[in-house]
C-alpha positions in Angstrom: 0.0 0.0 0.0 2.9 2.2 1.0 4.7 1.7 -2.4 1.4 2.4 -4.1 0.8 5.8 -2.4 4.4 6.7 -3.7 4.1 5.9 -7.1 0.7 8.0 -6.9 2.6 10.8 -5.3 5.5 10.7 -8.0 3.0 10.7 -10.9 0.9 13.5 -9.2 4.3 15.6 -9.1 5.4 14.8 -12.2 2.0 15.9 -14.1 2.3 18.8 -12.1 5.8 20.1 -13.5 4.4 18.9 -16.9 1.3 21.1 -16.5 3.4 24.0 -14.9 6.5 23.9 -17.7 3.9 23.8 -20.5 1.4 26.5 -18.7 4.6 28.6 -19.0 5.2 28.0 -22.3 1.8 29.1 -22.9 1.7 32.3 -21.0 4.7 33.5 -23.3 3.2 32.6 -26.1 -0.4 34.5 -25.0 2.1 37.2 -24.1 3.9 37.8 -27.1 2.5 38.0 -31.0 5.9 37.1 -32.6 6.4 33.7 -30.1 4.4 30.0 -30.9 4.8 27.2 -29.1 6.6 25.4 -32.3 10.0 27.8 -31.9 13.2 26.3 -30.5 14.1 29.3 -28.2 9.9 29.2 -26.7 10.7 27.1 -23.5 14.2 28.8 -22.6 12.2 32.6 -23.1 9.6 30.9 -21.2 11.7 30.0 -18.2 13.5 33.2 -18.1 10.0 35.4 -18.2 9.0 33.5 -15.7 12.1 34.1 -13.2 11.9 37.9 -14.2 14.9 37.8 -16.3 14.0 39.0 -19.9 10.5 41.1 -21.0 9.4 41.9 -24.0 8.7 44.7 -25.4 5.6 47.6 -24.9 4.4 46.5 -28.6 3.6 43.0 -27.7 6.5 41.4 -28.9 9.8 39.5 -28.0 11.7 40.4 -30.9 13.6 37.3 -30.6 15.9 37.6 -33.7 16.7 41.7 -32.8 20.6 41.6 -31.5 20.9 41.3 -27.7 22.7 45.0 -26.5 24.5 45.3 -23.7 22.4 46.8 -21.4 19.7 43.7 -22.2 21.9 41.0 -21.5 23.7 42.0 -18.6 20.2 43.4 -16.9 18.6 39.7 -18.0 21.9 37.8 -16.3 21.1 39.9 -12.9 17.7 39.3 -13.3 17.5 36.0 -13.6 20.0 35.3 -11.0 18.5 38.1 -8.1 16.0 40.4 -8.3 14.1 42.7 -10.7 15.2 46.5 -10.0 13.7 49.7 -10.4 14.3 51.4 -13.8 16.9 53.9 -13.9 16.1 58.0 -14.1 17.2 60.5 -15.7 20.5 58.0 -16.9 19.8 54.8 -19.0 17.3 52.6 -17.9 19.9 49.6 -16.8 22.5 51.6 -15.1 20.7 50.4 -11.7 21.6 46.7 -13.0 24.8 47.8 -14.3 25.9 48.6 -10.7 24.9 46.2 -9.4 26.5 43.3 -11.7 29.7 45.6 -10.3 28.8 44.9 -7.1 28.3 41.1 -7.8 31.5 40.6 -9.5 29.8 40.1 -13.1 31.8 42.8 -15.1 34.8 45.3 -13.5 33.4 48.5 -12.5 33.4 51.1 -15.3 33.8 48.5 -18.0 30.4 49.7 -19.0 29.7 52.9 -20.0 26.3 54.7 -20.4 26.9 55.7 -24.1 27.5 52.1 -24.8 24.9 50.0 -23.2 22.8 50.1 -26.7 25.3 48.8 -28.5 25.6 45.1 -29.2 27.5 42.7 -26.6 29.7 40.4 -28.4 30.8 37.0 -27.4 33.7 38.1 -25.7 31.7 39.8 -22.9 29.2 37.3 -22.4 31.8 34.4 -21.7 33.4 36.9 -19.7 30.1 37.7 -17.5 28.9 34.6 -17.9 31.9 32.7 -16.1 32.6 35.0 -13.8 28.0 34.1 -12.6 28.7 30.3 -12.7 32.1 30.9 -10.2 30.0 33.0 -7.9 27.8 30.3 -7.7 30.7 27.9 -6.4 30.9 26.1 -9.3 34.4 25.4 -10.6 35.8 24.6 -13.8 38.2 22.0 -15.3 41.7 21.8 -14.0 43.0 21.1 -17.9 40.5 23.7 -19.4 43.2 25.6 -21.1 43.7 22.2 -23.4 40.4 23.2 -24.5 42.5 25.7 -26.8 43.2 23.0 -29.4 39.6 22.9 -30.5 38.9 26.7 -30.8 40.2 27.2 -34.6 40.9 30.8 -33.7 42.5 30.9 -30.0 45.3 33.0 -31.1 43.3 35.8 -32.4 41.5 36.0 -29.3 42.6 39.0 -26.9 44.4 38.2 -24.1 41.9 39.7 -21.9 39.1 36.8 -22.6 41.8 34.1 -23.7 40.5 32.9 -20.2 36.8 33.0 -20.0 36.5 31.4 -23.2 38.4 28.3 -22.4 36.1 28.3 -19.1 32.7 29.0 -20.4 33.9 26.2 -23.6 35.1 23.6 -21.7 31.9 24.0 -19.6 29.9 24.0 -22.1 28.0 27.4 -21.6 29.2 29.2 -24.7 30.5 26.9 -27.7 32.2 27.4 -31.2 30.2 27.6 -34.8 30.3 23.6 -36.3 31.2 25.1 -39.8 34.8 25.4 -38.7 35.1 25.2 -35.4 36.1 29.2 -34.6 34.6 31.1 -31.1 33.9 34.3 -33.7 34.0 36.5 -30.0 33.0 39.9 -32.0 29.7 38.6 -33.1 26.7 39.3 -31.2 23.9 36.7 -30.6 20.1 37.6 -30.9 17.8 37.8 -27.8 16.7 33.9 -28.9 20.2 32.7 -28.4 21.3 34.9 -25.6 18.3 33.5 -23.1 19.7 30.3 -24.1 23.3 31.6 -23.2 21.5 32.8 -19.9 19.7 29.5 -19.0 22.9 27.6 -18.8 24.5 29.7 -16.0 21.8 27.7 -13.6 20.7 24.6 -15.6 23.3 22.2 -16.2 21.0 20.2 -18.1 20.8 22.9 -20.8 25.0 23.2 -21.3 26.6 21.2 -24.3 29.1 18.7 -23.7 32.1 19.5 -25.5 34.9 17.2 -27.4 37.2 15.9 -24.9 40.8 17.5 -26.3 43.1 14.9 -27.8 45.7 13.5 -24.8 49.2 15.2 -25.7 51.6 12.5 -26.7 55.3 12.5 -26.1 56.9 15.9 -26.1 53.7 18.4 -26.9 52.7 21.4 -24.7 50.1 23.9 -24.8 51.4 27.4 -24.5 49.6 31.0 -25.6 46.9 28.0 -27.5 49.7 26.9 -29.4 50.4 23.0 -29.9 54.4 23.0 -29.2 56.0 19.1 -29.5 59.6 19.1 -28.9 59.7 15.8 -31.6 58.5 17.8 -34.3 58.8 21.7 -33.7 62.5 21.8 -33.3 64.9 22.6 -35.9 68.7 21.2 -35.5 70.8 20.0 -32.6 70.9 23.3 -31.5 67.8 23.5 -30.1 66.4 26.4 -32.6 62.3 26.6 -32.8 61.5 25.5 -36.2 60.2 28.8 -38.6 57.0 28.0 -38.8 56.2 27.9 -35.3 58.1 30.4 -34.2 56.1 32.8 -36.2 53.0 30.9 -34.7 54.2 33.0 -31.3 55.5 36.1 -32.9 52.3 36.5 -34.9 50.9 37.0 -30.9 53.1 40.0 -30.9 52.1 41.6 -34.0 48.5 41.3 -33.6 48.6 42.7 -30.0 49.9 46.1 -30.9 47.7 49.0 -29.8 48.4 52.4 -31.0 45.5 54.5 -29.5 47.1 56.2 -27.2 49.6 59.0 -29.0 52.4 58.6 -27.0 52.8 55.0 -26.3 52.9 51.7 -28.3 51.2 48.9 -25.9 50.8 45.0 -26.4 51.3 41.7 -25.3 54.4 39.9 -24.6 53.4 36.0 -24.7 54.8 33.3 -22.8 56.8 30.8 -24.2 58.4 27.3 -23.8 60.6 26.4 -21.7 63.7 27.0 -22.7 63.3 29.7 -25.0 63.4 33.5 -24.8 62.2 36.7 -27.2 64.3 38.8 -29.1 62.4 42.0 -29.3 62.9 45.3 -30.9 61.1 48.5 -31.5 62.4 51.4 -33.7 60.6 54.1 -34.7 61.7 56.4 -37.8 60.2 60.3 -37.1 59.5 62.8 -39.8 61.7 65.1 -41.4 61.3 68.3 -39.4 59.3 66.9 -36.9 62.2 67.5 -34.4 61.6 65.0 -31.8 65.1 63.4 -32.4 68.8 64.4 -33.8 68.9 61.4 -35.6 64.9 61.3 -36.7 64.9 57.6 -34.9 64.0 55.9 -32.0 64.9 52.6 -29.8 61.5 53.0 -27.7 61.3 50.4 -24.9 64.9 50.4 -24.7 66.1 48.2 -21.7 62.4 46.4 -22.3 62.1 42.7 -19.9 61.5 40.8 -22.4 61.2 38.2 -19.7 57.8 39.3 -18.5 56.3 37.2 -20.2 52.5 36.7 -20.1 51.8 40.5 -19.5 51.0 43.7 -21.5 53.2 46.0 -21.9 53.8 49.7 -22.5 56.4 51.9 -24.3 57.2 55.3 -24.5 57.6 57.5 -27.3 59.6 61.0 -28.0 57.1 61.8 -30.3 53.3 61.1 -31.3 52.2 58.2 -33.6 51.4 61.4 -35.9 54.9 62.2 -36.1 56.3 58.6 -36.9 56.8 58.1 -40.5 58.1 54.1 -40.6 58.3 51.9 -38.0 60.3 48.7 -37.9 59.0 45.9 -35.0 61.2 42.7 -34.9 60.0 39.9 -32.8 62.0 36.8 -33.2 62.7 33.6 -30.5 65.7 32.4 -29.5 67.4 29.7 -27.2 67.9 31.0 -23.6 71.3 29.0 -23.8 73.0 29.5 -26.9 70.6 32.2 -28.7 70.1 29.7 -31.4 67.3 31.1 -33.4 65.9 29.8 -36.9 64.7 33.5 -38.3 62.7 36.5 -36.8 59.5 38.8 -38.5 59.6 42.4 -38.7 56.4 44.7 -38.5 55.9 47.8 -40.8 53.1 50.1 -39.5 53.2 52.2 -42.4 52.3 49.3 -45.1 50.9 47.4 -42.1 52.5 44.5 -43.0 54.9 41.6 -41.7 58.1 40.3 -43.5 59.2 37.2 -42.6 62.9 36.4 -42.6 65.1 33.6 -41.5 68.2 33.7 -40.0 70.3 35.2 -42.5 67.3 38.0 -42.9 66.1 36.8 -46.5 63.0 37.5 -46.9 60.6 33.8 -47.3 56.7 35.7 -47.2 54.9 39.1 -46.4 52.0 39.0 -44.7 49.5 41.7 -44.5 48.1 42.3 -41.2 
């Protein structure tokens, strides 16, 4: 009698979460005119109206295809996890939840501005935000996530700044790359439909995607910046030199990092590399004629540079302003730490914006335009 009383209690519950789930389902669909119960993203919108996260809008509508901004998704991850909050007044309307994802960890304080908060979020930022929800919900992530680097096509075009967050919220399976080929794509946005389903898998694991397990290294392979280094394949001679190609795998990192937006200073990323191997690094600026900054029109900026802090940005000073600077000549090359052994080294030209590639005896072998 006992055991039948249960399985009466289990099917009564479970008809009730039916009813409930598919009561919601209806609600959004009575609620918005561009929603029917037939569309993939219906139960995830349905979920999230339903916790208070995401509304629609005073026409009727969801909008689900419009581009999720800013200001939507980071009020709809706050939302969701916490409380609805009053509107904001006389600023933008989300500045209220803006603070408070400051407050809760979500995004670093004035990393949203006002003027922004319409424009589209990108990937980037929601991995970012994202992770940082699921760790302040004591959840942690995979010891080996950064082997998760491997199966994101595009890991070395990624900033440094979300290099991080991505590997977290992929090998968690919150935020995933594109099947065509395998790429993250962090600067394109996702509609509302996709963001609530972004949303949804802060809290329910049964919503995340289980990712490919990265291949075991074999042998001599390491993972360093994303790249694949194997001490079999990728060295050159007896002398230990990196072999060209993958040299200029890490140098590229150096190329692409360069910022030139403030005036005065030429900022970027110094990579880490294996063990056993060191940068060669040099940065020489060629002024204007008349522009009077130097006697000699050039400039060794960073000169003294650590080129052992590796893993950081960096900044370097210049006599002059980017405005003044007629050629520049970047050289990033690796070397042994014991003998200096190196197979080549690339130089950057900001004027044509491109890279020459050159091997040890500086003969040219490609151009690359950056």
């Amino acid at each position: 009698m006992r055991k039948t009383m249960s399985f009466i209690l289990i099917t009564m519950l479970l008809v009730s979460s039916l009813t409930i789930a598919y009561g919601n389902i209806n609600n959004t669909v009575n609620k918005f005119s561009d929603v029917s119960k037939n569309d993939w993203f219906t139960p995830t919108v349905a979920k999230l109206v339903e916790m208070g996260g995401i509304q629609g809008y005073d026409d009727g509508t969801f909008k689900p295809n419009r581009t999720m901004t800013q200001a939507e998704f980071i009020k709809t991850v706050v939302a969701t996890l916490h409380d609805e909050l009053p509107l904001g007044q006389g600023e933008h309307w989300a500045m209220n939840y803006i603070r408070d994802a400051e407050k809760l960890g979500y995004i670093d304080g004035g990393e949203y501005r006002d003027r922004d908060l319409n424009s589209a979020i990108n990937r980037y930022q929601m991995a970012k935000i994202i992770v940082r929800a699921v760790e302040a919900r004591g959840e942690s992530f995979k010891d080996n996530a950064s082997d998760y680097s491997t199966l994101i096509k595009d890991y070395s075009k990624i900033p440094n700044q979300y290099q991080c967050p991505v590997l977290k919220a992929y090998s968690h399976g919150l935020l995933m790359g594109y099947p065509e080929d395998g790429e993250f794509k962090g600067t394109r946005s996702l509609t509302r439909a996709e963001a609530a389903t972004v949303v949804i898998r802060i809290f329910d694991k049964s919503a995340r995607v289980t990712p490919e397990e990265p291949k075991p290294k074999e042998g001599n392979v390491e993972i360093v910046e994303g790249i694949e280094f194997d001490r079999d394949r990728d060295i050159a001679d007896r002398y230990g030199k990196m072999e060209r190609s993958k040299a200029l795998e890490f140098e590229m990192l150096v190329h692409e990092s360069y910022d030139f937006s403030d005036p005065k200073k030429l900022k970027g990323y110094l990579p880490e590399l294996p063990e056993g191997y060191k940068w060669q690094l040099g940065f020489t600026v060629y002024y204007k004629e008349g522009s009077n900054v130097s006697a000699s029109n050039s400039q060794a900026i960073g000169h003294g540079f650590d080129t052992t802090n590796t893993g950081n940005s960096f900044e370097l000073e210049l006599w002059g302003t980017w405005e003044q600077v007629e050629r520049t000549v970047f050289l990033a090359g690796v070397r042994r730490v014991d003998n200096n052994a190196t197979d080549g080294w690339s130089l950057f030209d900001k004027s044509k914006n491109e890279i020459s590639v050159r091997d040890n005896n500086g003969n040219v072998l490609d151009t690359i335009k950056k």
